[in-house]
C-alpha positions as CSV (number, residue, x, y, z in Angstrom):
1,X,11.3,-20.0,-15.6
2,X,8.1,-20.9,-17.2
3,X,6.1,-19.6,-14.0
4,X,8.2,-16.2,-14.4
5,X,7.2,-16.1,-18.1
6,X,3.4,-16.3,-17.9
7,X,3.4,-14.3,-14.9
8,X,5.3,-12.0,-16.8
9,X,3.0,-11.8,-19.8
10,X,-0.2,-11.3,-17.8
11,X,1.5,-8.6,-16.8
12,X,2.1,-6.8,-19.8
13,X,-1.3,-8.0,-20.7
14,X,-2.7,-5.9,-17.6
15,X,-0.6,-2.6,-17.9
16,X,-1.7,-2.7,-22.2
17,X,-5.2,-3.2,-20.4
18,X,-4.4,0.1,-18.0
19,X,-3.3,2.7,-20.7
20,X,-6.1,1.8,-22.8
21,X,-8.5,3.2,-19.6
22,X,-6.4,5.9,-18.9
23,X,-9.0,6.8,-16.5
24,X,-8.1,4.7,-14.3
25,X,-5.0,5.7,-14.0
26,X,-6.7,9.5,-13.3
27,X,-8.6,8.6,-10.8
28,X,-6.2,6.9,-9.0
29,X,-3.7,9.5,-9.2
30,X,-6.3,12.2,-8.0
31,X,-7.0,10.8,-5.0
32,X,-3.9,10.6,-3.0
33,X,-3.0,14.3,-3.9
34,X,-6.1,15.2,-2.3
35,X,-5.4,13.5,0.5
36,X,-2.0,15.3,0.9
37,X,-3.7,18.7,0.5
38,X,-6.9,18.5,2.7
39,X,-5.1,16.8,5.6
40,X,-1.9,19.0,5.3
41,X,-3.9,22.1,5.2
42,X,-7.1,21.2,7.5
43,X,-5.2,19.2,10.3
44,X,-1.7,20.8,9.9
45,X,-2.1,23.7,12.4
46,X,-4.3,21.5,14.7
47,X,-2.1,18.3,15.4
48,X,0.8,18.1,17.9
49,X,3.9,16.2,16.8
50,X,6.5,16.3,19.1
51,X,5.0,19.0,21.3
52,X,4.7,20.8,18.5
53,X,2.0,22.4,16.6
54,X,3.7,23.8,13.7
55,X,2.3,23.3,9.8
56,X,5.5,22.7,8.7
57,X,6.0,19.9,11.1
58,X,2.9,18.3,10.9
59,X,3.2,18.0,6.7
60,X,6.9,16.6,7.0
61,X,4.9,14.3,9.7
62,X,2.6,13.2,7.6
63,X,4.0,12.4,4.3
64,X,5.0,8.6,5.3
65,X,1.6,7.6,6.1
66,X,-0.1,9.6,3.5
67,X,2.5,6.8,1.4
68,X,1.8,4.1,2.8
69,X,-1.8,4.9,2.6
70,X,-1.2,5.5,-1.0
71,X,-0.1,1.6,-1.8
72,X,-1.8,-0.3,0.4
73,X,-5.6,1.4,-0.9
74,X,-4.3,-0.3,-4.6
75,X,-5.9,-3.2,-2.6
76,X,-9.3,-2.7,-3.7
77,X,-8.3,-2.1,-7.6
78,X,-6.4,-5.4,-7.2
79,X,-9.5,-7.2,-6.1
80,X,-11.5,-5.4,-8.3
81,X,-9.7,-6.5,-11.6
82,X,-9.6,-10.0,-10.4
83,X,-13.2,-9.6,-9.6
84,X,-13.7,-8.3,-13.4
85,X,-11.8,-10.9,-15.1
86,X,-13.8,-13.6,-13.1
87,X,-17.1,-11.9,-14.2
88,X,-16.0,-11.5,-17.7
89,X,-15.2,-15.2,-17.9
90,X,-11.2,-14.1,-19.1
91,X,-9.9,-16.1,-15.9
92,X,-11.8,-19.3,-17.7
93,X,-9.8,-18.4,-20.4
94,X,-6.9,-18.6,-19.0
95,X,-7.2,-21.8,-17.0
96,X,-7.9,-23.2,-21.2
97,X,-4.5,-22.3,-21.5
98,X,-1.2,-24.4,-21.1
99,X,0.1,-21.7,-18.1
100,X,1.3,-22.0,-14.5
101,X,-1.7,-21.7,-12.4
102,X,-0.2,-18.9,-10.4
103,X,0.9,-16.7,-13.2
104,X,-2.6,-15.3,-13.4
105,X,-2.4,-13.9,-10.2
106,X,1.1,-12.7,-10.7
107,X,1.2,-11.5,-13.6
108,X,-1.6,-9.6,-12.2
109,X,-0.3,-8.1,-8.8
110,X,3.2,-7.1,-10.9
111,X,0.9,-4.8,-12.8
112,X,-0.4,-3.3,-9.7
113,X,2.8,-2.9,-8.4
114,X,3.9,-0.6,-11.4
115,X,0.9,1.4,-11.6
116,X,1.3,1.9,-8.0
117,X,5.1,3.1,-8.4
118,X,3.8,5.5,-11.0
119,X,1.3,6.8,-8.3
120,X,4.2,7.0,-5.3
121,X,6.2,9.2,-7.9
122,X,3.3,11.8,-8.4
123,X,2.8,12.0,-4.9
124,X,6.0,12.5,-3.7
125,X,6.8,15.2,-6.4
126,X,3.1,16.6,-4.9
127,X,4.7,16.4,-1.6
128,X,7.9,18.1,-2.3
129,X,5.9,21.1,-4.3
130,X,3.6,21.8,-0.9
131,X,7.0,21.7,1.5
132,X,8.1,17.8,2.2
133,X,11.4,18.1,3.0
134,X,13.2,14.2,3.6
135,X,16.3,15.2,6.4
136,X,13.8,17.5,7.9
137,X,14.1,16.7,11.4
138,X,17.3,14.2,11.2
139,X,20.0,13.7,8.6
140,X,19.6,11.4,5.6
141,X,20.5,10.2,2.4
142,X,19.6,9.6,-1.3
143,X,19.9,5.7,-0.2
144,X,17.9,5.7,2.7
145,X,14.8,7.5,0.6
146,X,15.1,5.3,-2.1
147,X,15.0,1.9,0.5
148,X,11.8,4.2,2.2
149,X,10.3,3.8,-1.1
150,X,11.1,0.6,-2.0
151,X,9.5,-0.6,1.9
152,X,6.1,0.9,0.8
153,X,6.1,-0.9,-2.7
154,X,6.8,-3.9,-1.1
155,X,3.7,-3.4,1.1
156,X,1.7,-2.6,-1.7
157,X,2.9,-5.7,-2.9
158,X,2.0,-7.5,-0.5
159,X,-1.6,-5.9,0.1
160,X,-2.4,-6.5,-3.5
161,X,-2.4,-10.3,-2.7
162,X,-4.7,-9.3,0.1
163,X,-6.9,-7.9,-2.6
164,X,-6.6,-10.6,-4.7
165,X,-8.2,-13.4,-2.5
166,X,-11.1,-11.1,-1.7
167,X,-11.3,-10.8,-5.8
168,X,-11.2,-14.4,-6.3
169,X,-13.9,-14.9,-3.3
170,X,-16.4,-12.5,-4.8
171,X,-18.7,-12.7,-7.4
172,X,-19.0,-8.7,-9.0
173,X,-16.6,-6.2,-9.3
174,X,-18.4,-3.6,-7.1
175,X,-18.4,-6.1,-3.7
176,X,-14.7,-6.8,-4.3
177,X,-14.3,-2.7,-4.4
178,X,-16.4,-2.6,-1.0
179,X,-14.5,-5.7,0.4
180,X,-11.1,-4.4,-0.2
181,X,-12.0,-0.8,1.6
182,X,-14.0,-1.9,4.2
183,X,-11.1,-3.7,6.4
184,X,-7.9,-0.9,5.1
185,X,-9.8,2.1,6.9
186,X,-8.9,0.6,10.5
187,X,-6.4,-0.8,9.4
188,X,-4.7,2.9,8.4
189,X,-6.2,5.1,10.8
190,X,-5.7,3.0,14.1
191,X,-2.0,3.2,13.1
192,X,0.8,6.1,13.7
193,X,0.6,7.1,9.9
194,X,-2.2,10.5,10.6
195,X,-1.0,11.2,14.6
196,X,1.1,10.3,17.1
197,X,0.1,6.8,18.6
198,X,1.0,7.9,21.9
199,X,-2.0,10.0,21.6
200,X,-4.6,7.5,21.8
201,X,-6.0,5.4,24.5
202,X,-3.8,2.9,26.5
203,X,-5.5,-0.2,25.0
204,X,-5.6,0.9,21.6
205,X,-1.8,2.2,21.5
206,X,-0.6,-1.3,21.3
207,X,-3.1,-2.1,18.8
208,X,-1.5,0.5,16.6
209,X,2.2,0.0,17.3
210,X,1.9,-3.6,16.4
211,X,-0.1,-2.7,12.9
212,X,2.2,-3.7,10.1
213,X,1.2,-0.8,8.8
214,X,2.1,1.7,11.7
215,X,5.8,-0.4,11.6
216,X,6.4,0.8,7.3
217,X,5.6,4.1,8.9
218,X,7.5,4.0,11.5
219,X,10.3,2.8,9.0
220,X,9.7,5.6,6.2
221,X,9.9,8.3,9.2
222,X,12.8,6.9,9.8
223,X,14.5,6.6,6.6
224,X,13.5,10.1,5.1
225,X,14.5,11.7,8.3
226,X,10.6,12.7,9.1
227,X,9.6,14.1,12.7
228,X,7.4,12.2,14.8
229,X,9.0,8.8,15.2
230,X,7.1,7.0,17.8
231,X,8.6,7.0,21.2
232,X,6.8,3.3,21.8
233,X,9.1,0.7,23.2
234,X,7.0,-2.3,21.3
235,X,9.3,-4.1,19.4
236,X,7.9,-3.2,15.8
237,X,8.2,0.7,16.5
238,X,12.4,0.1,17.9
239,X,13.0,-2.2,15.1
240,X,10.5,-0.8,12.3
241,X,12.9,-1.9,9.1
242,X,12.9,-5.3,10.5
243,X,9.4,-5.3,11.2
244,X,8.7,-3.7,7.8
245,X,10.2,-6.2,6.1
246,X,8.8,-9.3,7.9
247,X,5.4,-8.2,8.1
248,X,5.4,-7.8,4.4
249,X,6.8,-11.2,3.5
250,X,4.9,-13.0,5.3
251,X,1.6,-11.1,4.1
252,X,2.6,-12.2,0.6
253,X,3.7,-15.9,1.4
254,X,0.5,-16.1,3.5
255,X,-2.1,-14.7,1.1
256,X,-0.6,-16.0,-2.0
257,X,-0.9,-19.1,-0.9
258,X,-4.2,-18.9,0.0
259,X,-5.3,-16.8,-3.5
260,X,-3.4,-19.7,-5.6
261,X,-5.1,-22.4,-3.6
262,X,-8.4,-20.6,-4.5
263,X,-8.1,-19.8,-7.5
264,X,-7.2,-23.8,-8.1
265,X,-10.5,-24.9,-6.2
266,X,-12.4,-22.9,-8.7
267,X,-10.5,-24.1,-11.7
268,X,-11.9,-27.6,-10.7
């Protein structure tokens, strides 16, 4: 309970830190929305989903990986506060302090992970103003959107401890920014989330439809009722909640670890 406390405080610490540079907040909101309107109006009547090159299609298509993009780029502003803390001697601080170890870095990625709900609910009310319809191509449910969402938090989640390790093994703000970008753009666009992964070579589809992030996809396609689920018979793209789920979990137990071992070897 102690852990849950501090980590708790550093996060309240962080989002007082986040509406005092609202922004931040801006900026990060801007971005996605652009996204949703320069792919859904430049590629839309260009890509073929399905056999299929309708607009309409394409934007109902895209919409899950435009998500999933969405969380998993809150990376680099995880690594980059970490980054900024560590330069501004606050994480010193801290370690002065009679705290668990790991609420820093809690406290710290819980703060992402409500900034980056905030930024999910722009976009989706973005994507429902331009035509996102969820039960487009198959029926669905309140429930089944809502568990979509929640997926793609928990893999901003877990990306965010991705980010911090690359914070904590930086020494300025701007390389952690560059660090935590560098690695997400293959990472996003060798995946299912812009076209159809049965559209790309034979040894890079495999490559893709094992990408955790291709299987959140593949999972928020399938929840929302989206078109274009991929007809792969890899285990992650017939099983994508599963694999959505695992995936995720072990990110975070994996790179937690790893950024609270860190962030110990510095303390001493």
């Amino acid at each position: 309970m102690s852990t849950v406390n501090d980590s708790l405080v550093i996060a309240r610490r962080n989002l007082i830190r986040m509406t005092r540079i609202p922004e931040m907040i801006l900026f990060g909101l801007i971005q996605p929305v652009m996204f949703v309107i320069l792919f859904t109006y430049v590629f839309g009547g260009s890509m073929s989903i399905g056999g299929s090159t309708d607009p309409d299609v394409y934007k109902n298509f895209l919409m899950a990986g435009i998500f999933a993009q969405t969380v998993t780029f809150a990376t680099a502003g995880a690594g980059a506060g970490i980054a900024d803390d560590m330069h501004k001697g606050l994480i010193d601080r801290f370690r002065s302090l009679p705290m668990a170890r790991g609420a820093v870095l809690t406290g710290r990625t819980l703060a992402d992970l409500v900034q980056t709900a905030l930024t999910l609910l722009v976009l989706a009310i973005v994507a429902l103003l331009i035509g996102w319809r969820p039960g487009y191509a198959a029926p669905t449910n309140f429930g089944k959107v809502m568990a979509g969402f929640a997926l793609l938090l928990l893999l901003g989640y877990a990306f965010t401890w991705i980010g911090a390790l690359i914070g904590l093994s930086v020494r300025t703000p701007e390389a952690a920014t560059s660090g935590g970008l560098i690695w997400l753009f293959p990472v996003t666009f060798i995946s299912n989330a812009f076209v159809d992964s049965s559209q790309m070579p034979s040894w890079l589809q495999p490559i893709a439809e094992w990408n955790p992030f291709s299987a959140t996809v593949q999972a928020c396609r399938k929840l929302f009722g989206d078109p274009g689920l991929s007809p792969s018979d890899a285990w992650p793209m017939t099983n994508p909640i599963w694999a959505s789920l695992i995936y995720s979990f072990l990110i975070v137990v994996i790179f937690r670890t790893l950024s609270v071992r860190k962030y110990r070897r510095a303390d001493g």
